[in-house]
N, C-alpha and C positions, 0 to 999 in steps of 0.2 A: 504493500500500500504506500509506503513512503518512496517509493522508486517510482511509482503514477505520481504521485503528488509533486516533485521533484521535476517530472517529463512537463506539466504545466509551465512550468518553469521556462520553458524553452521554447514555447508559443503565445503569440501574442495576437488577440481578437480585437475585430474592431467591428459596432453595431449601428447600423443605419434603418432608417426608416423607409419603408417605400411608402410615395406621392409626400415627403415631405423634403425640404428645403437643407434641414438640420446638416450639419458636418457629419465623418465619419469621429466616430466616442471610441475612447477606448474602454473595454466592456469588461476586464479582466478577467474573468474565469465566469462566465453566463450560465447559472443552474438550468434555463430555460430557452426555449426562443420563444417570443411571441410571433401570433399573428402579425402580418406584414412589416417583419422585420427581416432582416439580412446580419446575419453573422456572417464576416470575413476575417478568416485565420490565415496565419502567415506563421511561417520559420524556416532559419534558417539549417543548411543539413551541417554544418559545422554544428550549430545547438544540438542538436537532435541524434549524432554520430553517438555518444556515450549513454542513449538510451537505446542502443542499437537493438541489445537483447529481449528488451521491453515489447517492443515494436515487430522484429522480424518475427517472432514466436505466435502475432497472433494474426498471421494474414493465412491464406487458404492454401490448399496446396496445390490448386493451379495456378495461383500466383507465386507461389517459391516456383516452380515452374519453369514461368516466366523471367523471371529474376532468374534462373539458371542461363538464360538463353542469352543476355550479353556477352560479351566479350570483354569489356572490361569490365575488374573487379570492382571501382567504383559506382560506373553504374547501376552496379545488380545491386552494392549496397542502397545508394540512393532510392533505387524503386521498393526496394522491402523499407527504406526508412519514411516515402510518402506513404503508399499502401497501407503501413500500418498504421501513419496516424489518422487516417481518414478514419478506418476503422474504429479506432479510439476517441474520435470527434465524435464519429454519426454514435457508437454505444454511450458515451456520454448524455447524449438528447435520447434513446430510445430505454435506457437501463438496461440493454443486454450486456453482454461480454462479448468483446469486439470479434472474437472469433465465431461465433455462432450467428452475425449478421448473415443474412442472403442477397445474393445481388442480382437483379437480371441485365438485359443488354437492350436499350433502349432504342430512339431513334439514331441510325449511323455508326449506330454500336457504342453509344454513351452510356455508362453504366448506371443505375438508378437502385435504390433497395428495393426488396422483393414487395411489390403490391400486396401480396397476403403476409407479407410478414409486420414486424414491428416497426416501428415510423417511417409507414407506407406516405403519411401526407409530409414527408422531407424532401427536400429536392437539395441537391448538391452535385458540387462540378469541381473539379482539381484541373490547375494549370504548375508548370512549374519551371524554371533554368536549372543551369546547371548548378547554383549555388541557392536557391530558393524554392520555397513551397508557398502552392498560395490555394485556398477550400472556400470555397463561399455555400452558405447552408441558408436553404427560405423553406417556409411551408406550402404547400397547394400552390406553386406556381414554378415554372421552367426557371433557371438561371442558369447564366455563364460567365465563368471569369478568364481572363488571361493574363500571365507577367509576362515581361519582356525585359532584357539588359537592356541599358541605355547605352549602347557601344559608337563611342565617337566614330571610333577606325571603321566601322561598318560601311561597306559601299553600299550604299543601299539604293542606288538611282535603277540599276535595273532590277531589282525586285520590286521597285513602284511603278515599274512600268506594266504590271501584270497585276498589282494587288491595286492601283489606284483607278479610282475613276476620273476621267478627264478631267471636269471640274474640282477635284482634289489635285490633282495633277499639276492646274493653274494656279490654287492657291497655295500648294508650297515652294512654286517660284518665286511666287511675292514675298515671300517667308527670308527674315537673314539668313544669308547663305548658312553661319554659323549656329543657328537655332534649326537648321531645316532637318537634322538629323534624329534631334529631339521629336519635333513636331510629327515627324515619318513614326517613329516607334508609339510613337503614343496613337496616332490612325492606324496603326497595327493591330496596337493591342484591343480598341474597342471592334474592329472588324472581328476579329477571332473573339472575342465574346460575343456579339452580337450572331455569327454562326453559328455556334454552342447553343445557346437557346433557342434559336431556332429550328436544331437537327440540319441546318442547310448544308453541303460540301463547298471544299476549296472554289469550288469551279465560281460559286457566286459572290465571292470577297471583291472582286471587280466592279459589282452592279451592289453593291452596299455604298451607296452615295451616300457620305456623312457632310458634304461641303454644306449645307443647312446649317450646320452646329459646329463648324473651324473656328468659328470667333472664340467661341466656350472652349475648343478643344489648345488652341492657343493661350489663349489669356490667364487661366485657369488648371492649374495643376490636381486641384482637388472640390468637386463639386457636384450635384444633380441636378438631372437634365428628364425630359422625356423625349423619347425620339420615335415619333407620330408616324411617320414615312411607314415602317413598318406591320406587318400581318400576324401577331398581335402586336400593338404598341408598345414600346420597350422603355426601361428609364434606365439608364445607364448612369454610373460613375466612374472616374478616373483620381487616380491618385500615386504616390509617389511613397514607395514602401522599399524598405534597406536601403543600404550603399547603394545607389545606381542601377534602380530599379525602378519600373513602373508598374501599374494593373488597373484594369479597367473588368466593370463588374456589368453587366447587362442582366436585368431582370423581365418580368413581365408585365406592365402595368396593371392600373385598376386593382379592385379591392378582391382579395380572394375570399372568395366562399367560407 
């Protein structure tokens, strides 16, 4: 018990409201989620590396599995070090033991817990880098999150020539040369969230027109938005979490049931 209590330790939540204004809070260890709320956990796998045994011991065994199937020894660690917190987040909100969750495979193969199982009305999504984790958890409604490095060195002009859409396109020329790298990872990251909640594929990141909402996606490193455009209506947030990092969180709009 004091080895869980200890693993707390090494993540850090933060709780927002859907259809309201408010910042992201930091929520410190949440007994609960409410209705039309949003828990977002983050940690880093350097924190979470000395909880290694905690963690690896209670994922399934087709994900040891899977985690066998790397090639590097890092990353098999890292995938038994997310995997199992997720487990440990979502048995946290449902009171099971993170091993006896069930999961099925959703839209596009996005995993979800088991409908007839226990906190069938949770929804949760995992994105992560190489040095980060990031879980976003709502009730009765889709979400999606994605982190990204902020990596100067990145070339990134011709990956936006396939991920942007023209009008995004034109407004990151306008853009300081010297911020336009920023501004590129941050229209990343909410694209790949906003496909997550939607189950859409790669193929549609080109025809997610965000230029609507560049001014917000510029000006503002951390805040909510709703973004109308959309089939259902989405309210997104972006924000700025670890060293040199970002994430942007896409939900569902409207009130859930």
């Amino acid at each position: 018990m004091h080895e869980h209590n200890l693993l707390w330790d090494a993540v850090q939540c933060k709780d927002v409201g859907i259809g309201q204004k408010d910042t992201l809070q930091e929520s410190g260890f949440p007994p609960v989620i409410e209705k039309n709320r949003i828990h977002i956990w983050s940690a880093r796998y350097n924190d979470l590396d000395c909880h290694f045994r905690i963690l690896s011991e209670v994922v399934s065994p087709e994900e040891q599995k899977t985690a066998s199937s790397f090639r590097k020894p890092g990353e098999s660690r890292n995938y038994l070090l997310r995997h199992g917190l997720v487990r440990t987040i979502l048995a946290h909100y449902t009171r099971q033991t993170p091993e006896k969750l069930s999961f099925t495979k959703g839209k596009n193969g996005k995993p979800e817990l088991d409908p007839q199982g226990a906190g069938a009305e949770l929804s949760f999504n995992l994105s992560h880098t190489s040095e980060m984790v990031l879980i976003g958890v709502t009730k009765k409604r889709r979400i999606g999150v994605d982190i990204v490095k902020m990596d100067p060195s990145y070339q990134f002009q011709d990956t936006a020539e396939y991920l942007l859409a023209p009008a995004e396109k034109a407004f990151l020329i306008r853009i300081e040369p010297a911020l336009r790298y920023q501004v590129f990872f941050r229209m990343w990251a909410i694209k790949e969230a906003i496909l997550k909640v939607t189950g859409s594929t790669l193929a549609r990141m080109v025809i997610t027109d965000l230029s609507q909402i560049m001014e917000d996606v510029v000006s503002s490193p951390e805040y909510s938005m709703s973004f109308l455009d959309t089939h259902p209506p989405l309210e997104i947030w972006q924000f700025t979490i670890g060293f040199g990092h970002h994430a942007a969180v896409a939900v569902e709009a409207g009130i859930a049931p």
